[in-house]
N, CA, C and O atoms as a GROMACS GRO file, in nm:
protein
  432
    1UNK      N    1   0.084  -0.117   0.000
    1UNK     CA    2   0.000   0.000   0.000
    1UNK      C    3   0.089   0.124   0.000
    1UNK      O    4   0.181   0.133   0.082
    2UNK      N    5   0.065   0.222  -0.091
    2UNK     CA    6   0.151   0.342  -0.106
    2UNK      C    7   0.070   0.441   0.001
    2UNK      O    8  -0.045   0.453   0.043
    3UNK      N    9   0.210   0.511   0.020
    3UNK     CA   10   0.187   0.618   0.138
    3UNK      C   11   0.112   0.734   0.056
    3UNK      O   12   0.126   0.745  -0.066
    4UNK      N   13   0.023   0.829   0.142
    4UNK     CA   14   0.014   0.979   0.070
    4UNK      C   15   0.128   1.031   0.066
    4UNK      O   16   0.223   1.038   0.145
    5UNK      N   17   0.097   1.082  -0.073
    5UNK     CA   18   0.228   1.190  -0.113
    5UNK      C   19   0.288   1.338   0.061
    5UNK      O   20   0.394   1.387   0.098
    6UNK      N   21   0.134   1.347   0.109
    6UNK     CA   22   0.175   1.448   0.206
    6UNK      C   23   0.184   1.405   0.285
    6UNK      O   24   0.176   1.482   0.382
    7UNK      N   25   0.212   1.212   0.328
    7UNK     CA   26   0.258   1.205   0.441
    7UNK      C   27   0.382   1.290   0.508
    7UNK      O   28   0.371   1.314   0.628
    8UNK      N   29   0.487   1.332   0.444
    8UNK     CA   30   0.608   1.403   0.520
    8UNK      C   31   0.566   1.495   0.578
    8UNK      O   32   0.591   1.527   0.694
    9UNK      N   33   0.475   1.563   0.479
    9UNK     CA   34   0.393   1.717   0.580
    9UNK      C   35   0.379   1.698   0.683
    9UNK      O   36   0.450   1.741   0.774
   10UNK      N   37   0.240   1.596   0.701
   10UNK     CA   38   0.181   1.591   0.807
   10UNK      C   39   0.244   1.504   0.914
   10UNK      O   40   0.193   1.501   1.026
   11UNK      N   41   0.398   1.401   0.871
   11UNK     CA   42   0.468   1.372   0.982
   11UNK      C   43   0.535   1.488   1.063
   11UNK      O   44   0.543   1.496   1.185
   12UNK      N   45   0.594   1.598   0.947
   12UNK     CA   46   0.633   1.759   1.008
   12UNK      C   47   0.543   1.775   1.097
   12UNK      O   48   0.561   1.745   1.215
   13UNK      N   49   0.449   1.818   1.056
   13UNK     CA   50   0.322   1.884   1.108
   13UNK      C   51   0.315   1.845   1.264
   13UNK      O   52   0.325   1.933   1.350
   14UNK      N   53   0.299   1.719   1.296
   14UNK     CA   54   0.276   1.656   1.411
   14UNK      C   55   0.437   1.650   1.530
   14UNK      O   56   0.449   1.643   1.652
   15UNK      N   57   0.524   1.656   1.430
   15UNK     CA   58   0.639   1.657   1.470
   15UNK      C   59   0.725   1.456   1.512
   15UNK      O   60   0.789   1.412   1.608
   16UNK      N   61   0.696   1.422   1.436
   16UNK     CA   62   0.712   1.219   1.428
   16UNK      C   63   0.786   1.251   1.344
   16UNK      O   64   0.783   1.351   1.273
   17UNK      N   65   0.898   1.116   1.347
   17UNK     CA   66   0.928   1.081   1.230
   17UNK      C   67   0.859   1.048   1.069
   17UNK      O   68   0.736   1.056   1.063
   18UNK      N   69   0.924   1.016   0.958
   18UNK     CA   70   0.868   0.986   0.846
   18UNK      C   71   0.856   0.834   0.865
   18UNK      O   72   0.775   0.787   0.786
   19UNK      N   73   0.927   0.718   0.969
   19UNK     CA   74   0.883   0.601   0.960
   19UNK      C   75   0.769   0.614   1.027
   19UNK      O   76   0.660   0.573   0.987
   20UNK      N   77   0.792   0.677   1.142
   20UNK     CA   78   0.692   0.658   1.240
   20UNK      C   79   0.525   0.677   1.217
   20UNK      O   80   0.428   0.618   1.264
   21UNK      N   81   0.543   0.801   1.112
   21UNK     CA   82   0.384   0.808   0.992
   21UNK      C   83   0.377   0.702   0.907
   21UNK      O   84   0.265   0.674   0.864
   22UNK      N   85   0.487   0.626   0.866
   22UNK     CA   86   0.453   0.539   0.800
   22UNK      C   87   0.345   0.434   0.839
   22UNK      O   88   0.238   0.393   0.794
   23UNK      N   89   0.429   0.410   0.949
   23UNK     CA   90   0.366   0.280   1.047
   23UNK      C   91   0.213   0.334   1.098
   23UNK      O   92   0.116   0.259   1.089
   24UNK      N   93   0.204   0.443   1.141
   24UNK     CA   94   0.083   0.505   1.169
   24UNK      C   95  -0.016   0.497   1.065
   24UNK      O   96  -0.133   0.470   1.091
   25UNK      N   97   0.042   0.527   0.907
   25UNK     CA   98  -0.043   0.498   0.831
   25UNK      C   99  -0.093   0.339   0.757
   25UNK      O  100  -0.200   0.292   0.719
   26UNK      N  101   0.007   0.305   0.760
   26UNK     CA  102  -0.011   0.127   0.795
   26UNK      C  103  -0.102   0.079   0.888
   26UNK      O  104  -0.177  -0.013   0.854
   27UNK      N  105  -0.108   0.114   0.976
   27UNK     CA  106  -0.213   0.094   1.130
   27UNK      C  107  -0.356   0.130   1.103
   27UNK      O  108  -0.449   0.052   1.120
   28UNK      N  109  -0.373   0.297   1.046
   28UNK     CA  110  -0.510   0.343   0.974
   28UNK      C  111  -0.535   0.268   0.886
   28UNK      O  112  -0.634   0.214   0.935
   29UNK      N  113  -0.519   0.213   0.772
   29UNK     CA  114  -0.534   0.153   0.683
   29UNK      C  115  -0.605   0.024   0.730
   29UNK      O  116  -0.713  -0.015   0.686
   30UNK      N  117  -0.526  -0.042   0.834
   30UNK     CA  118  -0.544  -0.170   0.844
   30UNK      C  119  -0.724  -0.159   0.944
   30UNK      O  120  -0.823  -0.225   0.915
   31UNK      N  121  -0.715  -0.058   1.058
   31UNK     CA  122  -0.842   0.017   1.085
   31UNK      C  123  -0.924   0.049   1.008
   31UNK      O  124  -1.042   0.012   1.013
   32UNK      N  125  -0.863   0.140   0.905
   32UNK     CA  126  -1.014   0.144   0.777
   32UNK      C  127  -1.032   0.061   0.720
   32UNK      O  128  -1.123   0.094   0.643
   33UNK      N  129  -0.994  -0.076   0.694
   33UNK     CA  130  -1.005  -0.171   0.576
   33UNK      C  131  -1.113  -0.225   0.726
   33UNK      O  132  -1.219  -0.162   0.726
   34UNK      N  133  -1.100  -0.322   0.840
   34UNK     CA  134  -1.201  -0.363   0.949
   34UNK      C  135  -1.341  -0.278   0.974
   34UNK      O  136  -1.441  -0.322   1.031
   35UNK      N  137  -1.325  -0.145   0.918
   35UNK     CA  138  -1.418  -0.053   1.012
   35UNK      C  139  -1.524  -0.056   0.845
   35UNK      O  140  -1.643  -0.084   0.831
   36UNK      N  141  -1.435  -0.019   0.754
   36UNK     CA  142  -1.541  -0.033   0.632
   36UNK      C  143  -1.598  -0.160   0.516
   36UNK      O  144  -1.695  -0.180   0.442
   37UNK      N  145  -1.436  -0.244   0.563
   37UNK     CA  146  -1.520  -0.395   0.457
   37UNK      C  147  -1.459  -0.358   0.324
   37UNK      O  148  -1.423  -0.446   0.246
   38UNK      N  149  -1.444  -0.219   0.293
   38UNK     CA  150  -1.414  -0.217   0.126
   38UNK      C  151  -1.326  -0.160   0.122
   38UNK      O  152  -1.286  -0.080   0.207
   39UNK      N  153  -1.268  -0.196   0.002
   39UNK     CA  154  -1.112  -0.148  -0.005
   39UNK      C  155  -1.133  -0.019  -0.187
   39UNK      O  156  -1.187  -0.041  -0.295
   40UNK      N  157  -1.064   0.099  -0.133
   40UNK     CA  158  -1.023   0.164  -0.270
   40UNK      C  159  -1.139   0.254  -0.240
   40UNK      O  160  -1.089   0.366  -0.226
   41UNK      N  161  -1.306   0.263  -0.219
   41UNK     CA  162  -1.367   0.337  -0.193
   41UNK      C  163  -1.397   0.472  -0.151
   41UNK      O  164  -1.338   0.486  -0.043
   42UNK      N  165  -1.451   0.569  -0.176
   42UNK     CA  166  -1.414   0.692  -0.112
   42UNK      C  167  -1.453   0.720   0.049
   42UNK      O  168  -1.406   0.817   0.109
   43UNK      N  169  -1.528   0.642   0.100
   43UNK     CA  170  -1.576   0.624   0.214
   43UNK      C  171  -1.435   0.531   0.289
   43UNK      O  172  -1.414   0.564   0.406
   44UNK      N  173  -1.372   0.458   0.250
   44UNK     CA  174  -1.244   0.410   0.308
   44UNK      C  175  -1.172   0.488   0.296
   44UNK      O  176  -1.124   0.521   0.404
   45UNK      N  177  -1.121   0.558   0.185
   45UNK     CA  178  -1.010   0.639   0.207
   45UNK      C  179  -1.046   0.797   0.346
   45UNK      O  180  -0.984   0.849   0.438
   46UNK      N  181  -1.178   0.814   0.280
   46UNK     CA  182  -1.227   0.881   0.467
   46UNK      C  183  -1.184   0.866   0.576
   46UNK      O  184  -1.151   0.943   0.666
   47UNK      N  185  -1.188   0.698   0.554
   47UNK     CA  186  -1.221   0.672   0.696
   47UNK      C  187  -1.053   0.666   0.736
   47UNK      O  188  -1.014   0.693   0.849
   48UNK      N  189  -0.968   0.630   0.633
   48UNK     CA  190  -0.840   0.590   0.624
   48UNK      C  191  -0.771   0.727   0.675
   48UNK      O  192  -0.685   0.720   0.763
   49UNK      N  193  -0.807   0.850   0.621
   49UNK     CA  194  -0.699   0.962   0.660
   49UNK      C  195  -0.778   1.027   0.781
   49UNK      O  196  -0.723   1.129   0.822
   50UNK      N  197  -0.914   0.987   0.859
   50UNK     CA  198  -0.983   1.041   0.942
   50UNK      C  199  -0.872   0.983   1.078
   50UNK      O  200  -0.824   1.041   1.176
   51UNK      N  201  -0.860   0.811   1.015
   51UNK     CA  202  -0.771   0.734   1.125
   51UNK      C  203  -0.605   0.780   1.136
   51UNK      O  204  -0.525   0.762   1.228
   52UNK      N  205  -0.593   0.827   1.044
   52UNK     CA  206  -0.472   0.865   1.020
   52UNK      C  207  -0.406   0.962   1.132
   52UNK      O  208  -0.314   0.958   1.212
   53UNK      N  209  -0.519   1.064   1.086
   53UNK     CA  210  -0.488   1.263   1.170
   53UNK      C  211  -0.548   1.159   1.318
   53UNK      O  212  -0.466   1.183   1.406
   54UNK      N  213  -0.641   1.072   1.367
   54UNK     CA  214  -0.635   1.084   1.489
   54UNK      C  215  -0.555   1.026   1.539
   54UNK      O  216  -0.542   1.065   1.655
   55UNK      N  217  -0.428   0.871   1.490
   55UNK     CA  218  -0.339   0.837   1.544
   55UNK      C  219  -0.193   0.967   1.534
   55UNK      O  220  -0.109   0.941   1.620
   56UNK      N  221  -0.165   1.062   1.468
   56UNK     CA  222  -0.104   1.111   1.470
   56UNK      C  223  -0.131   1.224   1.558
   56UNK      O  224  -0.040   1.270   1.628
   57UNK      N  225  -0.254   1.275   1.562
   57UNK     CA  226  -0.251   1.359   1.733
   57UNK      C  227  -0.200   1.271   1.816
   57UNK      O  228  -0.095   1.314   1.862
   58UNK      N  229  -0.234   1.150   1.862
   58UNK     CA  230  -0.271   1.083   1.934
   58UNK      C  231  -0.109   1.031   2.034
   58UNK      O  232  -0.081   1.005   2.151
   59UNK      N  233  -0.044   1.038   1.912
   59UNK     CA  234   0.136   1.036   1.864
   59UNK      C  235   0.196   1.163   1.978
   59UNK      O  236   0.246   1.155   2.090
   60UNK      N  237   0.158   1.306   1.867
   60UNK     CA  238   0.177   1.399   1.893
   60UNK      C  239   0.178   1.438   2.070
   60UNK      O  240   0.271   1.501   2.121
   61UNK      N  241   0.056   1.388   2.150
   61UNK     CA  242   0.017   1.417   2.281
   61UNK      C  243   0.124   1.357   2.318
   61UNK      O  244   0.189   1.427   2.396
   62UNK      N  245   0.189   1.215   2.287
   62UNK     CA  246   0.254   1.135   2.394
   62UNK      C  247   0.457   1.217   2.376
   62UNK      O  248   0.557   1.187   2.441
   63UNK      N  249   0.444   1.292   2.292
   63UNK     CA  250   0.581   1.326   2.267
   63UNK      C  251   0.624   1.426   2.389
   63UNK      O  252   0.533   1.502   2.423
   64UNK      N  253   0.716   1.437   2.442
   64UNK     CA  254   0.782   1.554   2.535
   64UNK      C  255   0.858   1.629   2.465
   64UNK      O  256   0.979   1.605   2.463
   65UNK      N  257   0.807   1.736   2.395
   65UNK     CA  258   0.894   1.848   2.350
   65UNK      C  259   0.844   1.973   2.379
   65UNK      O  260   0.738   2.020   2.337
   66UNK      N  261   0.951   2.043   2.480
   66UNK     CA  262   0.880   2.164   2.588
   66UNK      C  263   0.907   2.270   2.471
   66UNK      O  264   0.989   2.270   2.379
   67UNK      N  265   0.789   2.377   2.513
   67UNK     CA  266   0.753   2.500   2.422
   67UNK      C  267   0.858   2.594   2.467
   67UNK      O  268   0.857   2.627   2.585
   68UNK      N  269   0.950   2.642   2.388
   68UNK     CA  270   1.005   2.735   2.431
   68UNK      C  271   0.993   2.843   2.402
   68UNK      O  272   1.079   2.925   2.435
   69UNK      N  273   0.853   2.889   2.310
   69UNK     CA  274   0.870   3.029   2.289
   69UNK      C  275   0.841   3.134   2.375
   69UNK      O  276   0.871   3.248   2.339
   70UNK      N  277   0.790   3.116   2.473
   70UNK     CA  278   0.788   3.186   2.621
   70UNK      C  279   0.887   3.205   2.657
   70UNK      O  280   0.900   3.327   2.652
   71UNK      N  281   0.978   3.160   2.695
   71UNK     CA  282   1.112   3.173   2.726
   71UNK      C  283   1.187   3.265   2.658
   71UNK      O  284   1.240   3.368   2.701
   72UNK      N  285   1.185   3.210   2.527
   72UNK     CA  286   1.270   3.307   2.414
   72UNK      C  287   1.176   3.483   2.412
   72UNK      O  288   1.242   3.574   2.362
   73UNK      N  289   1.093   3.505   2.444
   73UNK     CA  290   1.022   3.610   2.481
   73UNK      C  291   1.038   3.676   2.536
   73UNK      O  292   1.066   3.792   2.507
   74UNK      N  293   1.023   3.610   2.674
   74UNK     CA  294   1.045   3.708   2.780
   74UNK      C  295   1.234   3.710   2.795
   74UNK      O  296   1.257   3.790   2.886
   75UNK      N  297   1.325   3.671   2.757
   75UNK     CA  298   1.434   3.688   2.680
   75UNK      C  299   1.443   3.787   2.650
   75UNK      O  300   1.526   3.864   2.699
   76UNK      N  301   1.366   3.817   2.565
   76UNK     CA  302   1.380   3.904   2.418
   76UNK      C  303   1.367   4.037   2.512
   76UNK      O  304   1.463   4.101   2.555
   77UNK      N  305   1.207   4.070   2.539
   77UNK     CA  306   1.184   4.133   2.641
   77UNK      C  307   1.295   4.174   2.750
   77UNK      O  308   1.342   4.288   2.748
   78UNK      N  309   1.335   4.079   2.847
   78UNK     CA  310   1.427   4.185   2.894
   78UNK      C  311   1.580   4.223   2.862
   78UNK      O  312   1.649   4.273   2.951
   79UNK      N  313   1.638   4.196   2.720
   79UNK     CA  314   1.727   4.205   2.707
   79UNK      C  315   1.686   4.366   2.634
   79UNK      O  316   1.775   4.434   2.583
   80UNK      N  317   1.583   4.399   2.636
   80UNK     CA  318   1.549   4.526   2.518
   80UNK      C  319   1.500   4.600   2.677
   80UNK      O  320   1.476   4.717   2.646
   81UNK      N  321   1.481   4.589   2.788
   81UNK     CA  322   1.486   4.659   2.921
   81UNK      C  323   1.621   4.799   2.876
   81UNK      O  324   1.587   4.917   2.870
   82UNK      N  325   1.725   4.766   2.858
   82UNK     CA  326   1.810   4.879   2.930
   82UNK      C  327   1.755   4.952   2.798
   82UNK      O  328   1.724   5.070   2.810
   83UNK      N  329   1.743   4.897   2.690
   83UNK     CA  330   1.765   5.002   2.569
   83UNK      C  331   1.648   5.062   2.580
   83UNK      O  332   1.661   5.176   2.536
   84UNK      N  333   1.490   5.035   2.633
   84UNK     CA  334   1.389   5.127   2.644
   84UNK      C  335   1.410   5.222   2.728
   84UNK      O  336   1.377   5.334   2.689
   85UNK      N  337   1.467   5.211   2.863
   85UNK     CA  338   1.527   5.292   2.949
   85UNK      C  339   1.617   5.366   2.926
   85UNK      O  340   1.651   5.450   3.008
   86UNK      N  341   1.665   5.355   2.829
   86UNK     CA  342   1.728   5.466   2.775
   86UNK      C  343   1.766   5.576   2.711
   86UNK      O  344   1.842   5.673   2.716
   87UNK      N  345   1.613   5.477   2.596
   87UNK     CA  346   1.536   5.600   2.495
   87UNK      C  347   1.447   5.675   2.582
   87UNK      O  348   1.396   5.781   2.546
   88UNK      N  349   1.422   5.610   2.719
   88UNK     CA  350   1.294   5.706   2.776
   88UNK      C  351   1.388   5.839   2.870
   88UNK      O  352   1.334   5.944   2.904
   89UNK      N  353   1.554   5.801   2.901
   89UNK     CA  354   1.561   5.865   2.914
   89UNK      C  355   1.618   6.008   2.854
   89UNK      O  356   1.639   6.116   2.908
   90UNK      N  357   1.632   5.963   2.724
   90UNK     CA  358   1.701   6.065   2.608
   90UNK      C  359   1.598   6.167   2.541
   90UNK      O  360   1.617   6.275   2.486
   91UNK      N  361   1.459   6.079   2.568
   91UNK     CA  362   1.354   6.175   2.563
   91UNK      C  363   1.288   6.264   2.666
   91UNK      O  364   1.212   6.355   2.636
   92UNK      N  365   1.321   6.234   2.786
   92UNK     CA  366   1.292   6.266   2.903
   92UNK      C  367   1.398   6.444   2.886
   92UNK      O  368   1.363   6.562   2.892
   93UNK      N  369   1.514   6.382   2.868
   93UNK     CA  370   1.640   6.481   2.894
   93UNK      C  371   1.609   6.594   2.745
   93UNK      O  372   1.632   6.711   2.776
   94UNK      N  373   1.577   6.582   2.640
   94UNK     CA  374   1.498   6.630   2.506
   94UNK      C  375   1.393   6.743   2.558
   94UNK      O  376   1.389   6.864   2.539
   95UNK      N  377   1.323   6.666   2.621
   95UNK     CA  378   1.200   6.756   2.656
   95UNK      C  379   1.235   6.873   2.747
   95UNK      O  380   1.216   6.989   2.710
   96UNK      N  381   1.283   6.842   2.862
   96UNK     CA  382   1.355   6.932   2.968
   96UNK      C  383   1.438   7.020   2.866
   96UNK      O  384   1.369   7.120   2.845
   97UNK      N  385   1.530   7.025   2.810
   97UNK     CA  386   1.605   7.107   2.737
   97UNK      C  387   1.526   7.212   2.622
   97UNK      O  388   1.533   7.334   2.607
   98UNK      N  389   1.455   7.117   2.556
   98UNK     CA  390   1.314   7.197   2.510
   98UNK      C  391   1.250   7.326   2.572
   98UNK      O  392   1.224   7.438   2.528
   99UNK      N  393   1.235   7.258   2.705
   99UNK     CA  394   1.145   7.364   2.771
   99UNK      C  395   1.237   7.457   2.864
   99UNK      O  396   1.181   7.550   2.921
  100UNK      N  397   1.354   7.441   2.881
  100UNK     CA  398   1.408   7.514   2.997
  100UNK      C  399   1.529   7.637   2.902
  100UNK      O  400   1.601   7.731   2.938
  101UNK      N  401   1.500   7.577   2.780
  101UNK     CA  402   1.586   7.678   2.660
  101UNK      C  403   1.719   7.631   2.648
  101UNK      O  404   1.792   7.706   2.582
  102UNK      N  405   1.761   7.550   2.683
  102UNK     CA  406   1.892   7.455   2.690
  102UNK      C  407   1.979   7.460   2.783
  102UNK      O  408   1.956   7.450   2.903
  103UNK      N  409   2.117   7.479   2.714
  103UNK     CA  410   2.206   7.514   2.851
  103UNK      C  411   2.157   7.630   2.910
  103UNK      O  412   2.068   7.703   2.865
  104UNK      N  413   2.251   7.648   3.061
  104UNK     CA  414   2.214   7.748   3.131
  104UNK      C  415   2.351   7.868   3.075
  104UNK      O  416   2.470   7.842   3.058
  105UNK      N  417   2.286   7.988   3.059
  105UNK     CA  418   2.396   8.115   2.957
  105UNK      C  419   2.482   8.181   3.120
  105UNK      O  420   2.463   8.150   3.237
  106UNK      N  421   2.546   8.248   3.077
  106UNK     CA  422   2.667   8.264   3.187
  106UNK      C  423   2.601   8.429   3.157
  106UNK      O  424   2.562   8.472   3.048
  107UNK      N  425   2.602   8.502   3.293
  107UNK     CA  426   2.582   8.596   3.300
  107UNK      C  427   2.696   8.674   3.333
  107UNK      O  428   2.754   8.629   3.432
  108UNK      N  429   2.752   8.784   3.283
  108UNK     CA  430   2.854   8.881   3.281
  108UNK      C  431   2.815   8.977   3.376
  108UNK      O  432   2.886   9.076   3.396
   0.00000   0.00000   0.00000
């Protein structure tokens, strides 16, 4: 039995290997051929990629791969701390000079 062409996608997708969809899709198959009786049908192949996406969530749940984009965030976030603090204070020091007419003039 030939694989879908987008099995690689959707092994990406889920984050599995390309055997490991294989076998997954080997497994659906063998599920849709019991669950429908007919083989080649459009109602099997349904049922075939319905079994498919739910053994590959199913995959997906049991994997341990921690999210790190929180991390890399708040990272990001405070490594850009001094440099906001700094524009706030270059605008801070802008404004004051603005309003106070700049330096202070030396009186004779």
């Amino acid at each position: 039995m030939n694989t879908p062409k987008l099995l690689p996608w959707y092994a990406r997708k889920a984050g599995v290997s390309i055997e490991r969809a294989e076998s997954l899709w080997r497994k659906a198959v063998r599920e849709a051929t019991a669950e429908t009786g007919w083989v080649g049908t459009a109602e099997y192949w349904g049922a075939t990629m319905s079994h498919f996406q739910r053994l590959l969530e199913e995959e997906k749940a049991t994997l341990c791969t921690p999210c790190v984009t929180p991390l890399v965030q708040s990272q990001r976030r405070m490594l850009r701390l001094p440099l906001i603090a700094m524009e706030d204070f270059v605008t801070a020091t802008h404004t004051y000079w603005q309003r106070s007419g700049g330096f202070p003039r030396k009186v004779a």
